[in-house]
C-alpha positions as CSV (number, residue, x, y, z in Angstrom):
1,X,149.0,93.0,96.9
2,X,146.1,91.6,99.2
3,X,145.4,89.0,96.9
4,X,148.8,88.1,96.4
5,X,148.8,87.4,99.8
6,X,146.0,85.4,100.2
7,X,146.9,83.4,97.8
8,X,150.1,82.6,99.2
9,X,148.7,81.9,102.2
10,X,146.7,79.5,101.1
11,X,149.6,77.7,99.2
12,X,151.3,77.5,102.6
13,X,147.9,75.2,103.7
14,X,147.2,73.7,100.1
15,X,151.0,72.4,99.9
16,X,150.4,69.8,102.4
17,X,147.0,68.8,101.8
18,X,147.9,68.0,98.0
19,X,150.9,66.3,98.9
20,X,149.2,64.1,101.4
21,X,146.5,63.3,99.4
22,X,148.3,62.7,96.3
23,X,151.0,60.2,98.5
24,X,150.0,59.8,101.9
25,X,153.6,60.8,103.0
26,X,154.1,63.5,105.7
27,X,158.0,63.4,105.2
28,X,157.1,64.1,101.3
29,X,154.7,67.1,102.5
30,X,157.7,68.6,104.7
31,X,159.8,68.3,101.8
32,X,157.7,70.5,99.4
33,X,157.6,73.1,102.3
34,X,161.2,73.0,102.5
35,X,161.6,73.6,98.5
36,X,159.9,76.3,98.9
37,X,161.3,77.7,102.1
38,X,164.9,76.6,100.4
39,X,164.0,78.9,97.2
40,X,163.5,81.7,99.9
41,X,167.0,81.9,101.4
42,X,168.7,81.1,98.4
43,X,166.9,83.8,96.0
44,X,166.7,86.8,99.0
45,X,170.2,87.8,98.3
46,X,170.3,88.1,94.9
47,X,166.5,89.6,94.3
48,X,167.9,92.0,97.2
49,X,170.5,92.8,94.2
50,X,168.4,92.8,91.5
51,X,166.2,95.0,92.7
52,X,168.5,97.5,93.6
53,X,169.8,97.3,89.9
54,X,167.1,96.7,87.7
55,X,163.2,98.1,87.7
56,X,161.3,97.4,91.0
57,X,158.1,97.2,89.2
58,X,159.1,95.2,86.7
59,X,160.6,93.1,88.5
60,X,157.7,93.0,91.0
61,X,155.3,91.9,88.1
62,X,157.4,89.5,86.5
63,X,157.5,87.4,89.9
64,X,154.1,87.7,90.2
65,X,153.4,86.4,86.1
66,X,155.9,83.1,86.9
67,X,154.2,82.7,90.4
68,X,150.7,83.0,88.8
69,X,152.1,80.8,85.9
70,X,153.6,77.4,87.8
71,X,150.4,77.9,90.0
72,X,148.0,77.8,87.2
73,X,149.9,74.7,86.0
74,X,150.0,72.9,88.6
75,X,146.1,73.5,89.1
76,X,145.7,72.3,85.6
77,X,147.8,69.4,86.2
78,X,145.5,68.7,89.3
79,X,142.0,68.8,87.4
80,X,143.4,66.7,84.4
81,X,144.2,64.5,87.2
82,X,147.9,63.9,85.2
83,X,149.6,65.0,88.5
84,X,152.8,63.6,89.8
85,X,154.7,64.1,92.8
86,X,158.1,66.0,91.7
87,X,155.7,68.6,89.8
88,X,154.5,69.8,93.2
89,X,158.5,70.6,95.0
90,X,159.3,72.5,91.9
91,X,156.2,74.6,91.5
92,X,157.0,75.2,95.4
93,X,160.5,76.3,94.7
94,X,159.5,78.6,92.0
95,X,156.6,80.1,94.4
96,X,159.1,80.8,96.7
97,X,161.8,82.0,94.2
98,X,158.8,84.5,93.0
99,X,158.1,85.5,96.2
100,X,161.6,86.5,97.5
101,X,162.1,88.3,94.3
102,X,158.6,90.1,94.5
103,X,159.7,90.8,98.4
104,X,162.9,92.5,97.7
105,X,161.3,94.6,95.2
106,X,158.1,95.4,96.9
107,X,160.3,96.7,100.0
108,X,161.9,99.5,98.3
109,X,159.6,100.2,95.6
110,X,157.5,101.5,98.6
111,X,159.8,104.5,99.0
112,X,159.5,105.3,95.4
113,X,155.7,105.6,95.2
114,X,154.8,107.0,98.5
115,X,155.7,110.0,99.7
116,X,157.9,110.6,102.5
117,X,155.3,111.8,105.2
118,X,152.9,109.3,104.0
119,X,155.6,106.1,104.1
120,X,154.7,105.3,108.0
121,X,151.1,104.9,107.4
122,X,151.5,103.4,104.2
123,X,153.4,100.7,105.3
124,X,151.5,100.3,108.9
125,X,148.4,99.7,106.5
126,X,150.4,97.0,104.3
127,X,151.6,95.5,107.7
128,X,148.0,95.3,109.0
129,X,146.9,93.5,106.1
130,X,149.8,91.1,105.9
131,X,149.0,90.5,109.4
132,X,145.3,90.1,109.0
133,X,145.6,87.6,105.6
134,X,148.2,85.2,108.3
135,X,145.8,85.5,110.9
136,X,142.7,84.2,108.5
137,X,145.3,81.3,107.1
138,X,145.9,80.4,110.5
139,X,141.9,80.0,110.8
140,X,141.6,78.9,107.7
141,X,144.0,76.0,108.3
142,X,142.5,75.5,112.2
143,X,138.7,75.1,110.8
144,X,139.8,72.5,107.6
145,X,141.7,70.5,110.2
146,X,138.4,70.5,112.7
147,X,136.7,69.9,110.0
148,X,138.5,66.9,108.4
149,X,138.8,65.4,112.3
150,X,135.0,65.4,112.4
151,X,134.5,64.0,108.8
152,X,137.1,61.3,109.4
153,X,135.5,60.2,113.1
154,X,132.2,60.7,111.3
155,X,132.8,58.4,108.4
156,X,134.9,55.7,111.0
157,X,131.1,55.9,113.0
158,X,129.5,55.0,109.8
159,X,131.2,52.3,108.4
160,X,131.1,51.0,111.8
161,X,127.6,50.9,112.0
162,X,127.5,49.9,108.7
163,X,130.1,46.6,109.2
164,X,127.6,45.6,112.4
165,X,124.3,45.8,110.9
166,X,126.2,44.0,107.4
167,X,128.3,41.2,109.4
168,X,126.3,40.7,112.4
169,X,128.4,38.6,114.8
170,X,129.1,37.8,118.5
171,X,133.5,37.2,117.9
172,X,135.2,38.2,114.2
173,X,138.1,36.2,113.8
174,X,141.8,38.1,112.6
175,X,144.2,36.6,110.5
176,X,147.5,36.7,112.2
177,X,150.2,39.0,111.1
């Protein structure tokens, strides 16, 4: 459960940054976080249902095996370097379908495995954790940002330098627009 959370933490962050790299488009970035927020609302409901009808832990590991599966893919599909835009919305959308499904089923599966005395602290401790993976996302995120601010001003330094000591000149002269 902690490393499912991690992990989807770090799609939350990795979402963006793929999709900005791969097209430079921030509207394109916000639309993958929408397909996945979108397969949220739309699949609560009914996961809500099917976990009330069907078996919680099965259910619970079958979202995890199609989360795990569209995530590998689209890693492969990254390293082969054969990725394409649309690929990225959909493997959001399935995330998030996963994710609503493994949600409604994780909810009450908690009252079938832990004991009634023990259900507080169990899910205070499950809580804390959730809490503490969003809380090391949101530093996560903070430091690559910091970080990719000082390469970028870094590297516009550089090439500076660079251009002055290549093209040595007292006026450069601009094509017009």
């Amino acid at each position: 459960l902690l490393l499912s959370s991690i992990g989807t933490s770090l799609t939350t962050i990795a979402y963006p940054l793929l999709v900005l790299s791969l097209t430079g488009s921030a509207a394109k970035a916000g639309f993958v976080g929408f397909a996945r927020l979108l397969a949220l609302a739309i699949c609560a409901l009914p996961a809500g249902l099917a976990a009330d009808h069907w078996s919680r832990r099965r259910l619970m590991i079958a979202a995890h095996a199609t989360r795990s599966v569209a995530i590998a893919t689209l890693a492969a599909l990254v390293i082969l370097d054969e990725i394409t835009f649309w690929v990225i919305p959909v493997v959001a959308f399935v995330e998030g379908a996963g994710g609503a499904v493994f949600g409604a089923a994780s909810a009450g599966a908690f009252k079938a495995v832990v004991p009634k005395p023990q259900l507080p602290a169990a899910v205070a401790t499950v809580t804390g954790r959730e809490a503490a993976v969003s809380l090391a996302a949101i530093v996560a995120s903070m430091s690559l940002m910091i970080s990719m601010a000082i390469m970028v001003t870094s590297f516009r330094d550089a090439l500076d330098a660079w251009l002055e000591r290549i093209l040595p000149a007292d006026a450069y002269v601009r094509a017009s627009a």
